[in-house]
C-alpha positions in Angstrom: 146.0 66.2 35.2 148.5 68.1 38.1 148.1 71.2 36.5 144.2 70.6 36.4 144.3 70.0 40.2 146.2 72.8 41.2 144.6 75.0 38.7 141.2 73.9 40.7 142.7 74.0 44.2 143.8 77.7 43.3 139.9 78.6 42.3 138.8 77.0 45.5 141.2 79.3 47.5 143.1 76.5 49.3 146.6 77.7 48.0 148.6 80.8 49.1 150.4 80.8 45.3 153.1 83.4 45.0 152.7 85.4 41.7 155.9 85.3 40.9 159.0 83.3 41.3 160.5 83.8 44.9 162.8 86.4 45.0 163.0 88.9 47.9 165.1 87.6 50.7 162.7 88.6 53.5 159.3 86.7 51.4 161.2 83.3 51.6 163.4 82.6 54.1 162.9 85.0 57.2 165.8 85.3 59.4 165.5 88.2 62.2 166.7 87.9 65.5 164.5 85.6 67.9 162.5 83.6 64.8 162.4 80.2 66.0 161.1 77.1 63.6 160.1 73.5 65.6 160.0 70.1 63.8 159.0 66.8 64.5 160.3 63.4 63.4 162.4 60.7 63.4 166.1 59.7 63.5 167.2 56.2 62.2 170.7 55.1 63.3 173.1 52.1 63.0 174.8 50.7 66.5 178.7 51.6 65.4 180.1 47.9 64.9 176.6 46.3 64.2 173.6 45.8 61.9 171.0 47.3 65.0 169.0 49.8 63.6 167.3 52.0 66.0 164.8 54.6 65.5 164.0 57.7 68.2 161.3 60.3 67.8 162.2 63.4 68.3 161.3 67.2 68.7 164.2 69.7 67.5 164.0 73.5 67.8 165.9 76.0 65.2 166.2 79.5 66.7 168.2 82.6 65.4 169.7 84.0 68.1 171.2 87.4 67.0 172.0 89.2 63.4 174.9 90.9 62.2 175.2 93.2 58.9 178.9 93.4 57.7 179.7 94.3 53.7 176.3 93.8 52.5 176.1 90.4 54.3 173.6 89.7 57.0 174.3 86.8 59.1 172.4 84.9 61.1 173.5 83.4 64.2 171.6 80.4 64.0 170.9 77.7 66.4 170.3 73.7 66.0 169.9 73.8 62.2 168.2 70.5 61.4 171.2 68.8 59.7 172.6 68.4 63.4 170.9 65.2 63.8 172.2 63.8 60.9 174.3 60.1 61.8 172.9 61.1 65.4 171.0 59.1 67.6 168.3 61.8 67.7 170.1 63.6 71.0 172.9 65.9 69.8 173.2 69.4 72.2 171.9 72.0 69.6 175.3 73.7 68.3 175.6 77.2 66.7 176.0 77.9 62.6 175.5 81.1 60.6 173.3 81.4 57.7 174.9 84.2 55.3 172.7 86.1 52.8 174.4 87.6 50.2 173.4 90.6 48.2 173.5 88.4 45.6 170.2 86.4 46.9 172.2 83.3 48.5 172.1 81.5 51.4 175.3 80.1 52.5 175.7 77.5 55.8 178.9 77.7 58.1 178.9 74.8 60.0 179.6 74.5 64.2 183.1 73.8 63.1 183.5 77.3 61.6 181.0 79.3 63.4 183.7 81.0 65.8 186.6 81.6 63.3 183.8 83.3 61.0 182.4 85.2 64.3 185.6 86.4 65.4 186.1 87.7 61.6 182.7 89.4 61.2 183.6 91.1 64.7 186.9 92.7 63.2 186.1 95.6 61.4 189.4 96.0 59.5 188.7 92.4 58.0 186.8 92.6 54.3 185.7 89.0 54.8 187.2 87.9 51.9 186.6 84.6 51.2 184.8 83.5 54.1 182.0 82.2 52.1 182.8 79.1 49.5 180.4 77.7 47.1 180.3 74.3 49.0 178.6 76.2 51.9 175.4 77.6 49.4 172.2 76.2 50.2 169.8 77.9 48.8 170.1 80.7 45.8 167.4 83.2 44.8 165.0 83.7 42.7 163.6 79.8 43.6 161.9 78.2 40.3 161.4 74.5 38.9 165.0 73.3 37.8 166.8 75.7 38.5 170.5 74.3 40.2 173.3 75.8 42.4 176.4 75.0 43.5 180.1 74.9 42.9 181.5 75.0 39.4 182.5 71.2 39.4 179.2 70.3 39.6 177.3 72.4 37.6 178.9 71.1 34.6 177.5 67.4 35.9 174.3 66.7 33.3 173.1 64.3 36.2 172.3 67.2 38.7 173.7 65.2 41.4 176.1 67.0 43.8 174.1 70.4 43.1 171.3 71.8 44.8 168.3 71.2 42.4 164.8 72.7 42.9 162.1 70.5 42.2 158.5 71.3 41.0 156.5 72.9 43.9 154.5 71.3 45.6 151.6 71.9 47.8 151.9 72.1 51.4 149.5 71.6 54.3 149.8 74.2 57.1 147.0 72.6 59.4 148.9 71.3 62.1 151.6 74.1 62.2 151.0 76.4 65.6 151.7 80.2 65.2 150.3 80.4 61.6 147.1 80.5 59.5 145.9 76.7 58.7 145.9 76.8 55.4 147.3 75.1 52.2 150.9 77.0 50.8 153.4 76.2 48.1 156.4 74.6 48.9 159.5 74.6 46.6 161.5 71.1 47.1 165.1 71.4 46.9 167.1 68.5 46.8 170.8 67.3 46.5 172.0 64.0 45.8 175.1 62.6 45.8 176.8 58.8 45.5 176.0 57.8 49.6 173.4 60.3 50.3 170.5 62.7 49.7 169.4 65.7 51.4 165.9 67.7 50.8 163.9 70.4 52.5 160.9 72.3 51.6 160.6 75.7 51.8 157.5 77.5 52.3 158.1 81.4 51.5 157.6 83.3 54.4 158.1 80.7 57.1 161.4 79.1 55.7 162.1 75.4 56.0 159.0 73.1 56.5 160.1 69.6 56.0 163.7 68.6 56.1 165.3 64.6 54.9 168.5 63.4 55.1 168.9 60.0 53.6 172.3 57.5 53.6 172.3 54.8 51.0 174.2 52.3 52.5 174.2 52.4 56.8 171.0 53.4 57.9 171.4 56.8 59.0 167.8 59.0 58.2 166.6 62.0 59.9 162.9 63.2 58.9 161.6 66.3 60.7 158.6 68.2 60.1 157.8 71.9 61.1 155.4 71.9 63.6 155.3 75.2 65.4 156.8 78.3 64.0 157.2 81.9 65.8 158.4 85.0 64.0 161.1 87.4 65.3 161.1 91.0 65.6 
C-alpha cells in the first residue's frame, strides 16, 4: 500500500523524486560559502542534580562561513551545526566545525574541539593532512540509498546496525512552510544512528541538505528537535 501511495503522489506531481540514487556532492548536500539553513524546535533538558525537566523553543541558524580546497578535500567552515544544542538548555553561542567532503563522496564532522588544530593544518601547505579525518567523524557517505550503512570498521561488522549510520527508507517531505524555496513535496532520505544511551537522525532533502534533525537520550531527558524552516543558498 506505501508503494501505491507514492506511486500515485508521483502521477499527481506532488514529489520532486530523484531518478537515481543520490550521488553528486553538489545535488545533496550543498556547501558553498554564505549557504545558511534555519530550524525550528525544541530542546528538552534535565536541571543537573534533579528530576526537572524543562523544555525551551528555539530558533537555531547553520551558516557556512568560508570554503577551503586542500588535497582534493573541500572543507566547509561551518557554523552552529545543529548537534550544538544537544544536553543544552536550548542557548549555547553557535561555535565553529568543518564539514570535509572527500573525493570519495563522504562527509566527515570535526567538532568545535578540533576546528582550530584542523584549520591551522589546512592552512600549512607543507602538511598532506594525513590523517586528519577518522571514520568516527563520517556522517554522511555517498551514493545515499535504503540500507545502506557507514561508519568505522568496529561497527560495520555489528548485525544490529546500531553504532553506524544507517539510511532508512525515504520518505516524503513537505517543503510548504520552508522560506527561500518552492512549496512543494521532496524526498527525504532518513539517516539514523543508534547506540546503547542515544539516537541521532536527520533528513536530508537533496539540494537543500539537512531538513529535520533529532537527538534523543534514553535515560536523562536530554532531546533536541529542530526543523528547517528557512533556507538561503550561497554563491
Amino acid at each position: 500500500m506505501r508503494h501505491i501511495a507514492l506511486v500515485a503522489m508521483l502521477i499527481l506531481g506532488n514529489i520532486n523524486w530523484p531518478v537515481r540514487a543520490a550521488g553528486s556532492a553538489n545535488e545533496v548536500f550543498p556547501l558553498s560559502q554564505g549557504t545558511s539553513w534555519t530550524y525550528s524546535g525544541l530542546v528538552r533538558w534535565t536541571l543537573g542534580g534533579s528530576n526537572k525537566v524543562f523544555e525551551t523553543k528555539v530558533t537555531w541558524k547553520t551558516e557556512v562561513l568560508r570554503v577551503i580546497s586542500r588535497n582534493g578535500l573541500s572543507v566547509a567552515v561551518i557554523r552552529g551545526f545543529p548537534n550544538e544544542l544537544d544536553w543544552s538548555d536550548g542557548h549555547p553561542s553557535p561555535e565553529d566545525s568543518l564539514i570535509v567532503r572527500s573525493s570519495q563522496g563522504g562527509f566527515y564532522l570535526i567538532g568545535p574541539e578540533a576546528t582550530e588544530t584542523a584549520l591551522h593544518r589546512l592552512n600549512d601547505p607543507t602538511d598532506f593532512l594525513k590523517d586528519l579525518l577518522s571514520d568516527d567523524q563520517l556522517f554522511l557517505e555517498l551514493p545515499l540509498k535504503e540500507s545502506r550503512k557507514f561508519c568505522d570498521p568496529e561497527g560495520m561488522a555489528r548485525p544490529d546496525g546500531m553504532y553506524c549510520w544507517v539510511v532508512n527508507a525515504p520518505k516524503s517531505f513537505s517543503l510548504a512552510h520552508v522560506m527561500g524555496v518552492a512549496p512543494r513535496r521532496a524526498m527525504a532520505y532518513e539517516l539514523e544512528y543508534r547506540t546503547s544511551p542515544d539516537t541521532i537522525d536527520f533528513a536530508l532533502v537533496p539540494g537543500i541538505g539537512i531538513v529535520s534533525y533529532e537527538y534523543h537520550h534514553h535515560g536523562t531527558v536530554a532531546d533536541t528537535e529542530l526543523r528547517l524552516v528557512e533556507f538561503r543558498a550561497g554563491r
